[in-house]
C-alpha positions in Angstrom: 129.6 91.4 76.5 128.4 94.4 75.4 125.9 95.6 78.3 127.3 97.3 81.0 125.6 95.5 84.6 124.3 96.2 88.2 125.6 93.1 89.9 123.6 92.4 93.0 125.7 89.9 95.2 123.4 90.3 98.7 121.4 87.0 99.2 118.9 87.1 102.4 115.4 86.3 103.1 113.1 86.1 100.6 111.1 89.3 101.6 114.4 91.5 101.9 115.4 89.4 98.2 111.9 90.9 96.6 112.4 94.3 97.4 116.6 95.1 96.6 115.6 93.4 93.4 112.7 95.6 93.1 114.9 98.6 94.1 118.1 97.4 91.5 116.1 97.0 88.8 115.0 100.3 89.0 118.4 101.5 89.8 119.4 99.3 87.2 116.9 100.9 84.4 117.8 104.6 85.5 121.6 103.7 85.2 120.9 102.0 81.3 122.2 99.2 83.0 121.3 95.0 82.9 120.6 93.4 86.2 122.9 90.1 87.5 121.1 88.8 90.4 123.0 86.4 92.5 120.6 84.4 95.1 119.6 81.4 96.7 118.5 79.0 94.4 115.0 78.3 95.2 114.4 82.0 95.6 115.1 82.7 91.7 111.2 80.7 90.2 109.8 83.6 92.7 112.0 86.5 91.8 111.4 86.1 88.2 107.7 87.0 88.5 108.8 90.5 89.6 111.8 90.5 86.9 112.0 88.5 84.5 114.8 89.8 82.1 117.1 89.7 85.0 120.3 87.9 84.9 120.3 85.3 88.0 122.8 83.2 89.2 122.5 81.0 92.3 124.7 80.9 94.6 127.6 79.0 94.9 127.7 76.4 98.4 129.7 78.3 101.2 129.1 81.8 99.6 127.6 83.3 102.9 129.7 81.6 105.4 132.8 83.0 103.8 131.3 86.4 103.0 128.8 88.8 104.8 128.7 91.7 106.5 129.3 90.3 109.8 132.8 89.2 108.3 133.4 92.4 106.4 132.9 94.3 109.8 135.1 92.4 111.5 138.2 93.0 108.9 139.6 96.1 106.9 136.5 97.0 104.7 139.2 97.7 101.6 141.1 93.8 102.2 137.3 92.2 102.6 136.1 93.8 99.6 139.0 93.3 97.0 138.9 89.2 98.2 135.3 89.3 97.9 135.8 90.9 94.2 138.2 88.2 93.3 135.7 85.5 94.8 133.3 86.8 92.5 135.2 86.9 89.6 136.0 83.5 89.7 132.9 81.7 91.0 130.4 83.5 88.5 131.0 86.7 86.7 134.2 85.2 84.7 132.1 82.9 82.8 129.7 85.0 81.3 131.6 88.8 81.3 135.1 87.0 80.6 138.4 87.7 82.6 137.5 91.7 83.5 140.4 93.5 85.8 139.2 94.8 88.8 139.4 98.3 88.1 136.2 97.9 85.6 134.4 97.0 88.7 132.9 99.3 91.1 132.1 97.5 94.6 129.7 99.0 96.7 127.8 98.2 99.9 125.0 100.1 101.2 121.5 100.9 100.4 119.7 103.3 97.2 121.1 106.5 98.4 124.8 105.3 98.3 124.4 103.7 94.7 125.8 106.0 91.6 126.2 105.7 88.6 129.8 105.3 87.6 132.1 105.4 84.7 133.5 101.8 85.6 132.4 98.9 83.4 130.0 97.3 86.0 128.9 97.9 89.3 128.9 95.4 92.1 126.0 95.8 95.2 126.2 94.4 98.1 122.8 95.9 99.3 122.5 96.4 102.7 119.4 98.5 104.6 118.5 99.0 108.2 117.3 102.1 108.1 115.4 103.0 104.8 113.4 99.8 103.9 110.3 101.3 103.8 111.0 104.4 102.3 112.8 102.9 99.8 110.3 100.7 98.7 107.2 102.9 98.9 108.6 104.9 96.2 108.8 102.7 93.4 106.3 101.7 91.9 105.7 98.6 89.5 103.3 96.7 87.0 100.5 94.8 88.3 101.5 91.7 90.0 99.4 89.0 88.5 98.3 86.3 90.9 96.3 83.3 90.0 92.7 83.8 91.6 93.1 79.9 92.7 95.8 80.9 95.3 93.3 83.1 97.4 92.5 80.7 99.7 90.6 82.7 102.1 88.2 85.5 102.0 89.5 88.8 102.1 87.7 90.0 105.4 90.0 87.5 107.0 92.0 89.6 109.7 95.9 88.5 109.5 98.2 88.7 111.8 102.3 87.7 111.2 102.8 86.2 114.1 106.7 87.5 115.3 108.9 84.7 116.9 112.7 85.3 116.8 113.3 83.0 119.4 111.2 79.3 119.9 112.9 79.1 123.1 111.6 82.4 124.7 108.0 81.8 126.4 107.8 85.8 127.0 106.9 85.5 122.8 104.1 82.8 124.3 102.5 85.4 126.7 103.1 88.1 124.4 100.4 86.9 121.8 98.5 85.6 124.6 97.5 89.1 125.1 97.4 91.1 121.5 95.4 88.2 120.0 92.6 88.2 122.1 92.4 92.4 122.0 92.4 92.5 118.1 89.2 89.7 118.2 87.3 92.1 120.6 88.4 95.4 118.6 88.0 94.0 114.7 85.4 91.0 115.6 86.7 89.3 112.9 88.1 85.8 112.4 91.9 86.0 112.7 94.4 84.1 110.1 97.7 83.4 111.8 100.5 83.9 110.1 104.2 83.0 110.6 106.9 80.5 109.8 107.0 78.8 113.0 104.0 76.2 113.3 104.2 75.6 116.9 103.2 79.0 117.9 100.3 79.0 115.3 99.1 75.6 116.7 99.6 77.0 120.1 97.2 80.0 119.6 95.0 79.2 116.8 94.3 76.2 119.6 93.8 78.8 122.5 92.1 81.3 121.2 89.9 79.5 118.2 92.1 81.3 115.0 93.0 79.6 111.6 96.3 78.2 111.2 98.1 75.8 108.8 101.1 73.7 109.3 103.7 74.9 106.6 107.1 73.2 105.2 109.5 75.3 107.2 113.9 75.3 107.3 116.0 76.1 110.0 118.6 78.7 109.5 121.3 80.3 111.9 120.5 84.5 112.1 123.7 86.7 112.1 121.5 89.2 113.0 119.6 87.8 116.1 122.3 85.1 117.2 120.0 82.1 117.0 118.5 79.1 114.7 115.4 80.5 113.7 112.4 78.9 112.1 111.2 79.9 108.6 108.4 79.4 106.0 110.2 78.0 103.1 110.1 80.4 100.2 107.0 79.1 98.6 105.0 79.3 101.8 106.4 83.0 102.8 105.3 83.9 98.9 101.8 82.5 99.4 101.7 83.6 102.9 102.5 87.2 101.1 99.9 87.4 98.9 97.1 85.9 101.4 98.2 89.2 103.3 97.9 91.2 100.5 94.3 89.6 99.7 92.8 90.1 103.6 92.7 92.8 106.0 96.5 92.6 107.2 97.5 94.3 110.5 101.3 95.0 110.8 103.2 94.7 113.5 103.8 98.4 113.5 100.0 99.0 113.9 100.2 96.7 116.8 102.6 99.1 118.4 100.9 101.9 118.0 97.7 101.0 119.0 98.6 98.1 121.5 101.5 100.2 122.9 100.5 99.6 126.4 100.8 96.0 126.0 104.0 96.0 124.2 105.5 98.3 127.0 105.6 95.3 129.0 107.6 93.5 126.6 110.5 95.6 125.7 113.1 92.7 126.7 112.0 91.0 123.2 114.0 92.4 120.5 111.5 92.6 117.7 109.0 94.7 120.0 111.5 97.6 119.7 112.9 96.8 116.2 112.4 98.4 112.8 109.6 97.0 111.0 109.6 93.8 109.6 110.1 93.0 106.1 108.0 90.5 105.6 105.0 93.6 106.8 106.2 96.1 104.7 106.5 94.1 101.8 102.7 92.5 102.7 102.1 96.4 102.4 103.4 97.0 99.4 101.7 94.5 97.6 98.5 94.8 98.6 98.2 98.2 96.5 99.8 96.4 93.3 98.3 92.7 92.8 96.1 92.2 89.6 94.0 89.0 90.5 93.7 86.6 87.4 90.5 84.8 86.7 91.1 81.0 85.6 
């Protein structure tokens, strides 16, 4: 194999998945590196309109639930990360970079501003941000993304709204919305498109309070990070659900803070009221200044 390669081994939701790829294969283009992009399989028809010279590989079954960060926090980081460089050895990179020793790889885990280049053969990323997202992102700029004009289902002065539920179960999320959704009808006077993975709280207030909602295919998955099954869009509704946001006058949740902030006060005992800002928004952001609309 003659490249030398940026091996991105982070798989996570498909907003996060858009932007480190967007971020490697800049990395990966400054370093005169190829990209390997390991992911979850129906993630990779969507990645490939943002890259599609990439390398990807999906992901082996049981990949996450032996290795993550949650693991690798809980163990000595220089154990985890020489088991988890074996594991990747033998599940994937063996078969198409051929029995490498581990001193050609470099492992790394952490965000842009703890990636180098390096004089080992390839460099593995497990890319990890909590801070930086969208700074990052906002620096790098990108081609037109195309988008067929027939997936602009609504008119662009729609108001959207991603409607944030971490937890189903919680009915402060219910009261929550009760209140922002009926401010932002009397402050835009606009027809609101709600916008979120979880149907029942789209039914439940495009009901109430006369907004447009659809019922989406959704998954269930278990959140490291919040400690709870939580309810998504699979990734061909988050994608389309991404562009309509790009399309129509999108308010993130961060606006919502700022200018709803005596609202939100009230609220503090939900998470995501206090958290950094979504991916999903910032990545809704960050396409809206890129998209090319194709005519049919």
């Amino acid at each position: 194999m003659k490249y030398n390669y940026i091996i991105s081994v982070k798989s996570s939701g498909l907003c996060f998945n858009i932007m480190r790829l967007i971020i490697l294969t800049k990395l990966a283009n400054n370093f005169h590196r190829k990209l390997i992009f390991l992911t979850k399989p129906g993630h990779i028809p969507i990645l490939k309109k943002f890259n599609d010279t990439c390398t990807f590989l999906p992901y082996v079954d049981g990949h996450t639930d032996r290795f993550n960060n949650f693991t690798r926090n809980k163990n000595i980081h220089a154990v985890y990360d020489l088991k988890y460089i074996h594991f990747l050895k033998s599940e994937y990179l063996n078969k198409i970079l051929g029995n490498l020793k581990i001193d050609e790889f470099k492992y790394i885990n952490g965000c842009m501003y703890d990636i180098h280049n390096v004089n080992n053969k390839h460099i593995i990323v497990d890319y990890n941000d909590g801070q930086y997202d969208s700074k990052i992102i906002n620096t790098i700029d990108i081609p037109g993304i195309n988008i067929d004009k027939k997936l602009l289902r609504y008119s662009s002065d729609l108001l959207t709204v991603n409607v944030k539920i971490n937890n189903p179960d919680n009915s402060r999320i219910y009261d929550l919305w009760d209140e922002i959704i009926p401010k932002l009808q009397k402050d835009y006077k606009k027809k609101i498109l709600l916008i979120s993975g979880n149907n029942d709280i789209k039914q439940y207030i495009g009901e109430k309070h006369n907004c447009i909602y659809e019922n989406l295919d959704t998954e269930i998955n278990f959140s490291n990070v919040r400690g709870n099954n939580i309810i998504r869009g699979k990734a061909v509704e988050i994608y389309n659900d991404l562009i309509t946001c790009a399309h129509t006058h999108f308010i993130p949740f961060i606006k919502l803070r700022k200018d709803y902030s005596d609202i939100l006060s009230r609220y503090t005992d939900l998470n995501f009221v206090f958290q950094k800002e979504e991916k999903f928004d910032i990545l809704a952001e960050y396409m809206r200044k890129r998209f090319l609309i194709q005519e049919p």
